[in-house]
N, C-alpha and C positions, 0 to 999 in steps of 0.2 A: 854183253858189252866186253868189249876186250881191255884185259885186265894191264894191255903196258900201255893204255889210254891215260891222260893227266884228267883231272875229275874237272878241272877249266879251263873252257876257250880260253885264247887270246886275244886284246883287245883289236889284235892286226886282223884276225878271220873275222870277226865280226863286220870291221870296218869291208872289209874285201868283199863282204855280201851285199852292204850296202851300195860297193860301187856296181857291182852285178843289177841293182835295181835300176842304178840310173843307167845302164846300159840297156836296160830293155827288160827283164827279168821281172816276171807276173806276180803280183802278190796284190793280196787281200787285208783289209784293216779290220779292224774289231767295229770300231764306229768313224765315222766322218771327223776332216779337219773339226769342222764348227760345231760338231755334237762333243767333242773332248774340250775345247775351250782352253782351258789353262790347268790340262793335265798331261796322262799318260796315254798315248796310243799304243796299240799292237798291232803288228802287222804280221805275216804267217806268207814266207817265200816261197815260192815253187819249189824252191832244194828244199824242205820242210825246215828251214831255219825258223823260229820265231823271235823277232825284237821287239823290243819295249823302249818307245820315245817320250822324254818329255818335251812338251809343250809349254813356254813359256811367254811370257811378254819381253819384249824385242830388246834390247840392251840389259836384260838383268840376268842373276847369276842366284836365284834363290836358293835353288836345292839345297834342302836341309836348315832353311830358315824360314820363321812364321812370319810372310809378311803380305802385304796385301797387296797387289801391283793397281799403279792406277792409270785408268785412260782405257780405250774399247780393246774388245776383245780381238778386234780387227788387228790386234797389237802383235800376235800372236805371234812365236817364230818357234823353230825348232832348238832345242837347246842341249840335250846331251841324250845316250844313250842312258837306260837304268837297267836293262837287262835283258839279256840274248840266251838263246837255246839251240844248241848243233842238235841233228838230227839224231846222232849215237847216243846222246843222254847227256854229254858235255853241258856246261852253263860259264856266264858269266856275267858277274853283277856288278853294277857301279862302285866302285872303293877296292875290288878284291885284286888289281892289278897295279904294281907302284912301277916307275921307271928303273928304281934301286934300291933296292928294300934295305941294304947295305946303309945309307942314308939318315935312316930313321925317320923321324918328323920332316926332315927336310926335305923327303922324296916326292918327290909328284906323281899324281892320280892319273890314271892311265884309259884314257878314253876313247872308243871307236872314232867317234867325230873327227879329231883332232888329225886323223889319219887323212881325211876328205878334203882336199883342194878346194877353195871356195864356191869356184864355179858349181863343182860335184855338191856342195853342201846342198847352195841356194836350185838347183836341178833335182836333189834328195826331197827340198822341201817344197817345190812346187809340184812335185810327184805325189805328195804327200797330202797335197791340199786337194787334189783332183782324185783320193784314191775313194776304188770301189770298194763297199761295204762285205760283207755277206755274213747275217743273209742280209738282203737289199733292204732298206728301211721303209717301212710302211707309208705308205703314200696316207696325204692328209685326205682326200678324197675316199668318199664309199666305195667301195669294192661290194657288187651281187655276188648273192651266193653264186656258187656253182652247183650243176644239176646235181652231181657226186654228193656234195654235202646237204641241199637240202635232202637227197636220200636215207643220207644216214639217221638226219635227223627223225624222218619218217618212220624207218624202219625200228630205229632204237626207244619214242617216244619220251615221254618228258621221265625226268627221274623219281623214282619214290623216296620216299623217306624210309630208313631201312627203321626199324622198332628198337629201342636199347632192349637192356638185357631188367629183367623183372626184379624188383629189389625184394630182398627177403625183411620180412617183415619181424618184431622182434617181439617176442610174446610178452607180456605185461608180467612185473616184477610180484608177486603176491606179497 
């Protein structure tokens, strides 16, 4: 890694990857809109960036409070970034970017999202809701073996039980 590198993205590159996405740019999710529910997806770019989205219910702001949202899951919307990875080693995590550090407490939190025009949000997250898995998620339906594998199984036969090891026996105390 080259050493006059900063050790964190910024919140602007991350956001720039995202709009690459809605421009067309291939990426793959860890699991489905409806299989993450009301958490965290990942997603892994073509440029090898990887982001980390939360999932929340649709008008709330929980992050970092225990609360329990109510109404279907169907509620569901995208809510903020919590952590992106550049291909050189770079990162960047939710909290670690303020507008003014100068500021102190009064500084605000510094968020890819916030960079994305609405349109590009709501395009980010119906991208999001149609993304591909991989690896692909198991279909509910039986899958046949294939010839390959009953072979293997043939050739390798059922497993033994391997023996433990003999215990030593302790001579009687006279």
């Amino acid at each position: 890694m080259d050493e006059c590198l900063p050790i964190r993205c910024r919140a602007e590159e991350v956001a720039e990857q995202l709009r690459l996405v809605v421009r067309g740019l291939p990426f793959l999710a860890d699991r489905s809109w409806e299989e993450v529910g009301w958490g965290r997806m990942r997603i892994e770019l073509l440029s090898l960036w990887r982001v980390e989205l939360l999932l929340e219910p649709a008008g709330t702001a929980t992050w970092g409070k225990d609360t329990v949202p109510s109404g279907s899951w169907a509620d569901v919307s995208l809510s903020l970034a919590t952590w992106a990875g550049a291909p050189d080693g770079r990162c960047w995590e939710y909290g670690c970017q303020r507008d003014d550090w100068t500021l102190g407490p009064d500084s605000r939190l510094v968020e890819p999202l916030q960079f994305l025009s609405g349109t590009e949000r709501l395009e980010l997250e119906q991208l999001l809701r149609a993304a591909r898995c991989w690896p692909e998620p198991i279909s509910a339906q039986a899958q046949p073996l294939t010839a390959a594998v009953v072979g293997l199984e043939q050739r390798t036969g059922p497993r033994r039980r391997q023996r433990g090891h003999a215990k030593r026996r302790r001579a009687p105390i006279p």
